[in-house]
C-alpha beads as a LAMMPS data file, in Angstrom:
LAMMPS data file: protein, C-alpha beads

84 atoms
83 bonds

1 atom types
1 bond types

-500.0 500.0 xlo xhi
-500.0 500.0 ylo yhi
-500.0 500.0 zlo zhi

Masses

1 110.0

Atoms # bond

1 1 1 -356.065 489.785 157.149
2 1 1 -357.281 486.534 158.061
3 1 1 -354.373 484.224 159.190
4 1 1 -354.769 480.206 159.485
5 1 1 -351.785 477.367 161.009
6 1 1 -352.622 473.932 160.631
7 1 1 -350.790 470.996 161.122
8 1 1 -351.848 468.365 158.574
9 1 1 -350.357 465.165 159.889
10 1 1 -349.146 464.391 156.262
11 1 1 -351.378 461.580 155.064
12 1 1 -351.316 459.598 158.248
13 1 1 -355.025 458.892 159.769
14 1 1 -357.856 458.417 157.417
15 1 1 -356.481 461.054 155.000
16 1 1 -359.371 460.771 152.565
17 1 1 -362.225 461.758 154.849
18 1 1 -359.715 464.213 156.286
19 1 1 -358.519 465.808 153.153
20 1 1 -362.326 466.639 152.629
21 1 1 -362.997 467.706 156.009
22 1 1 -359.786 470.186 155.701
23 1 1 -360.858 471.349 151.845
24 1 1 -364.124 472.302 152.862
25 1 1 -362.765 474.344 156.183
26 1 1 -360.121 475.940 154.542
27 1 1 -362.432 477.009 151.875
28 1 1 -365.326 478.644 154.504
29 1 1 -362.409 480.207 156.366
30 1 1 -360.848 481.886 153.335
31 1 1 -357.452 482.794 155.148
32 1 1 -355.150 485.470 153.450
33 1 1 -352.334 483.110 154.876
34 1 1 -351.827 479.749 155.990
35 1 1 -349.140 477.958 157.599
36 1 1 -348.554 473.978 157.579
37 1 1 -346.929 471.772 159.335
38 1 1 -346.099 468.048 158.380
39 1 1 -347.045 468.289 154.546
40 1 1 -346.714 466.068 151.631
41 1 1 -344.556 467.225 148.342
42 1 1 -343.498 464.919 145.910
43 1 1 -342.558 464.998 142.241
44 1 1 -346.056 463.871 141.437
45 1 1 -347.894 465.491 144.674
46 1 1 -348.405 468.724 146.598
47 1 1 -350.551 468.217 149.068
48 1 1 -351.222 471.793 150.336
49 1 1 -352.398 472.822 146.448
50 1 1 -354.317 469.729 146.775
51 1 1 -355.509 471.285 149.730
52 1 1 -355.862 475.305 148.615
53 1 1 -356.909 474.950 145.037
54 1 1 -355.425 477.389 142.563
55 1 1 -356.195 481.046 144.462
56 1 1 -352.858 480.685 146.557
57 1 1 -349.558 480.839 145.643
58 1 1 -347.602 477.565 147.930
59 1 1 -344.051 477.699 148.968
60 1 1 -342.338 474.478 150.753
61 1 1 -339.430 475.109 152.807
62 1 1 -336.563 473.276 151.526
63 1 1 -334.923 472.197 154.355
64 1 1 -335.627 470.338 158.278
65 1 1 -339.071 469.760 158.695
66 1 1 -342.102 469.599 155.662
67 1 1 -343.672 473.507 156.601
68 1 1 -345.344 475.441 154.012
69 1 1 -347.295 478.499 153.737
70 1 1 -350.402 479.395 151.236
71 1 1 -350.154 483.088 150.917
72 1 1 -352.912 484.496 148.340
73 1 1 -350.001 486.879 147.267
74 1 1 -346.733 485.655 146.001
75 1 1 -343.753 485.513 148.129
76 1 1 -340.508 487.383 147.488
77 1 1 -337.575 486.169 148.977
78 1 1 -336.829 483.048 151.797
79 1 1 -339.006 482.676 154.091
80 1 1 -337.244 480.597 156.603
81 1 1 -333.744 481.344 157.832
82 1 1 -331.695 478.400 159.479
83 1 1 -331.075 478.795 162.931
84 1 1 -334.757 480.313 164.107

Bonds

1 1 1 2
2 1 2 3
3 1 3 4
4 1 4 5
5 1 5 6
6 1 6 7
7 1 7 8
8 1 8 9
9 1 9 10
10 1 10 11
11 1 11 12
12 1 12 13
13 1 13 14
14 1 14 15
15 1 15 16
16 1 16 17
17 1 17 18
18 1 18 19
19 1 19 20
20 1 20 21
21 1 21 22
22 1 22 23
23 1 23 24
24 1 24 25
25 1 25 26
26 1 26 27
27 1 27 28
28 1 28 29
29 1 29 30
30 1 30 31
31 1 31 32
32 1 32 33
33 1 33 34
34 1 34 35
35 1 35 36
36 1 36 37
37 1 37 38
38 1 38 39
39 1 39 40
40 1 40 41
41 1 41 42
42 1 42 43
43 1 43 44
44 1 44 45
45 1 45 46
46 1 46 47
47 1 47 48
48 1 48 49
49 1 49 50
50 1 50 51
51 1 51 52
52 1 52 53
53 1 53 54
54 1 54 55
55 1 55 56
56 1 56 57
57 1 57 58
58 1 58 59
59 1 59 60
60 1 60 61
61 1 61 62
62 1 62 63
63 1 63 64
64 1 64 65
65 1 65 66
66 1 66 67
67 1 67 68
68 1 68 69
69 1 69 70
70 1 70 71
71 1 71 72
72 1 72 73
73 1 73 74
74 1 74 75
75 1 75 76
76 1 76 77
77 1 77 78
78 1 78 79
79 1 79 80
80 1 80 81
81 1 81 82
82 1 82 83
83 1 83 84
């Protein structure tokens, strides 16, 4: 199982060349798993399927700080507990 963190900054820095950069690494590494830090989600954006593509299934944490994780499988159940 090949397992990835990043931390994406949200869309601070020169996000365009960055987004690219990130795309094309995250799509040579082919994790089984990532973890983010500081992502986007709006109503009308999502930045880590911006990110993935289609092959991963995203879940946001919906509460404290923007974390998600790209698991290739879906996810059953919370994955963050208050408190940890």
């Amino acid at each position: 199982m090949r397992v990835a963190t990043l931390n994406v900054w949200a869309r601070n820095g020169c996000w365009s060349k960055r987004r690219e950069v990130l795309i094309a690494g995250l799509r040579d590494l082919r994790p089984d798993l990532v973890a983010f830090q500081e992502s986007v989600v709006t109503d009308d954006y999502d930045q880590i399927v911006d990110l993935l593509g289609p092959d991963y299934h995203v879940v946001h944490q919906d509460e404290g700080k923007p974390m998600a994780l790209g698991p290739r499988s879906p996810v059953a159940g919370p994955w963050v507990r208050s408190g940890r």
